[in-house]
Phi, psi and omega in degrees: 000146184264136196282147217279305156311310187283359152282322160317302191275334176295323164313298230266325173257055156257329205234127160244020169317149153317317180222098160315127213256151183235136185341131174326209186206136169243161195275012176297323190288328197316298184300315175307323164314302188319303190295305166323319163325279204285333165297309168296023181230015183209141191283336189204120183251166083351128174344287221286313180270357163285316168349282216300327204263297187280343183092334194255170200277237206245304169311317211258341191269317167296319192309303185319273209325313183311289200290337160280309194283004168280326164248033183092000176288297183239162180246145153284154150233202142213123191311125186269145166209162197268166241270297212282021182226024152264130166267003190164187198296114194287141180336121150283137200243200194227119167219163159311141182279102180325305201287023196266318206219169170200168193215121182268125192238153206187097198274152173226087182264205161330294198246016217182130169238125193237147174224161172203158169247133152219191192278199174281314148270045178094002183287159187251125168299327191194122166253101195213113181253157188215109170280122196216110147346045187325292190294354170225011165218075160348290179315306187303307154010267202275015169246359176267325170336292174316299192285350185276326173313288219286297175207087173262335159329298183281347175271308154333302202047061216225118185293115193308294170335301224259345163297111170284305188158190218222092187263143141231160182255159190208130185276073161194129169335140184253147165262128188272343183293317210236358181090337186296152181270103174294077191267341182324071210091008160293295185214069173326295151338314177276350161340122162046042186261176169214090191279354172301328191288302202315312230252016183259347177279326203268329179260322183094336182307115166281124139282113195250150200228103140290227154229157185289336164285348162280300174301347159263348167282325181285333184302290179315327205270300200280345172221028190206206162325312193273005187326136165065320168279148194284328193238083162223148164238151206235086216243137167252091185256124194222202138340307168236171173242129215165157178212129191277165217182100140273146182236089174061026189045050189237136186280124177264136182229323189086195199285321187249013199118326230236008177286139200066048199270071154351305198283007188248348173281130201275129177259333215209103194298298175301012188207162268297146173310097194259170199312302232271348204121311200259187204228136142088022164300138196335322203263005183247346143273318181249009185276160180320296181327316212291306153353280180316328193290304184271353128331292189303321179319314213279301178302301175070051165199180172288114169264080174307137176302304185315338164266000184276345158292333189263345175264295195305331187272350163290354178070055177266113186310280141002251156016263171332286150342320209260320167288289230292321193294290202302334187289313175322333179261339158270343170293324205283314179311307206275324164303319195274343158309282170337315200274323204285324223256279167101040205284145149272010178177136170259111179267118169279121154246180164114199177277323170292333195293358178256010179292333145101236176335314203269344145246328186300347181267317168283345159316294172295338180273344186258315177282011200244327175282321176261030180235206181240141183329310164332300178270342186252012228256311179239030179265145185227136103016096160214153178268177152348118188249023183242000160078226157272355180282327184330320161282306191303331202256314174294346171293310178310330195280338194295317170288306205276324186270044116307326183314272199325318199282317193286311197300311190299348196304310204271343198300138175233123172303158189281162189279000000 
């Protein structure tokens, strides 16, 4: 039998596009999706409930399972339950085999280049961040990437072949047509970069590219606070601010790319002048940096963003004052979300997002006054339960939600 992965990586270095457009599906393949499908989205099923999941008929669901547990894809298990509740043999269950595949997830912020390894259902293998000046040195970027690839390969030891690809996030609008970066005032350095393309020349890896705020709605969605919801949005307040957006649990990106720039929307007509042009924008209020700013104005001394967690837990009023205005002002941004999306859960991230209370109640008190009951009754305010990992581990998820179509495409049954 041919192994199934090694069809996977040769394709991906014949074409080292960012994102390889993939092959048809012929329905021979079809029934495999499914079943891959409905496994990755569960940790473990029963025969009787993929039937019930796939749609397919009973016969064609043993065949499919025969030709995956042949080739290393998925395991039996059997649901333990306990003695005194068995009435019989207990349920053979179905789950992905991890160690069959792996996935490189790879954030790229501001300040810091971080990778993880995980397995094929999202566990993470290998973790490592590196602080790094980002914005103005590209080159470095993606050559500290690279080595953080090699080695986490090598601390692992994990056959390069079995690497599905290498997804990333990066804190700048992405153009989804062409991979380019809308860095203009962001990532000065990256003016007319395309790095998925770059890093996919450097790695043999196929590479798919997001934005950090996308990369954090897939993370919550598939590990985190949004599990299981369709309709969510994911907002990220940091240095910039944006938000990621399920719609019926399909990711809204818009025409470029460009949906959810949240942080570009004007709460405050009069007031400062923000990188982007316009005046009194979101990110000129509620971002750390923005904060920090009107502090230091206040103080008439230096404000680090980075101390605004440590003056609220000191009970510095100021402080205080100061988070209750920015939630209040991301509540208003978030009401015209609301009325436009009509989202059942918002998940708040980011560096503000540790600030707790001391924004999320005006945050919720603000979107509640400025919307309509309707919408706002059964939207519920949370934060984020994955923290800083959330891009890195949603750049990874960008690769696992691929599995199904790529493992069936290549697999080939035993003879």
């Amino acid at each position: 039998m041919r192994c199934y992965i090694d069809a996977v990586h040769a394709t991906a270095l014949e074409s080292p596009a960012a994102d390889p457009q993939p092959t048809p599906i012929n329905l021979a393949s079809l029934g495999r999706v499914r079943v891959l499908r409905a496994l990755s989205s569960r940790s473990a099923l029963s025969r009787a409930e993929l039937v019930q999941y796939t749609g397919l008929a009973r016969a064609t669901v043993g065949s499919v399972i025969d030709d995956l547990i042949d080739a290393g894809l998925v395991r039996k298990t059997t649901e333990a339950t306990p003695a005194s509740a068995r009435t019989g043999r207990p349920p053979q269950l179905l789950s992905l085999e991890p160690r069959a595949a792996y996935a490189v997830g790879l954030d790229i912020g501001h300040d810091h280049v971080r990778l993880i390894l995980t397995d094929l259902v999202g566990t993470t293998l290998w973790d490592e961040s590196v602080q790094l000046a980002v914005d103005g040195d590209p080159d470095g970027a993606l050559s500290t990437a690279v080595e953080l690839l090699d080695r986490a390969i090598a601390d692992i030891g994990v056959p390069r072949e079995r690497i599905l690809g290498l997804g990333l996030g990066i804190a700048c609008p992405v153009d989804k047509a062409t991979g380019a970066l809308h860095a203009e005032g962001i990532m000065p350095g990256w003016l007319g970069m395309r790095p998925a393309e770059e890093l996919a020349s450097r790695t043999g890896l196929s590479v798919r590219i997001i934005n950090d705020a996308n990369a954090g709605v897939l993370a919550e969605r598939r590990f985190g606070a949004a599990r299981d919801c369709a309709n969510v949005v994911y907002l990220r307040l940091s240095s910039g601010i944006g938000a990621g957006v399920m719609c019926d649990g399909r990711m809204l990106q818009g025409t470029g790319g460009l949906a959810g720039e949240l942080g570009h929307v004007t709460v405050e007509p009069q007031g400062d002048v923000c990188r982007c042009g316009n005046r009194g924008c979101l990110e000129t209020v509620a971002s750390p940096p923005a904060i920090a700013a009107l502090l230091a104005r206040s103080w008439r001394r230096s404000v680090d963003g980075a101390e605004l967690t440590d003056l609220l837990q000191s009970g510095d009023r100021g402080t205080l004052r100061a988070i209750e205005d920015a939630g209040e002002a991301v509540g208003r941004a978030l009401a015209f979300t609301a009325m436009l999306l009509n989202p059942e859960l918002i998940v708040v991230g980011g560096d503000l997002a540790a600030a707790g209370e001391a924004l999320f109640e005006p945050m919720r008190r603000s979107l509640t006054r400025n919307t309509m009951a309707s919408h706002a009754q059964p939207l519920r305010i949370v934060p984020g339960s994955l923290g800083d990992s959330a891009g890195v581990r949603g750049a990874a998820a960008l690769v696992l939600e691929t599995v199904p179509e790529r493992l069936a495409q290549y697999l080939t049954p035993a003879a």
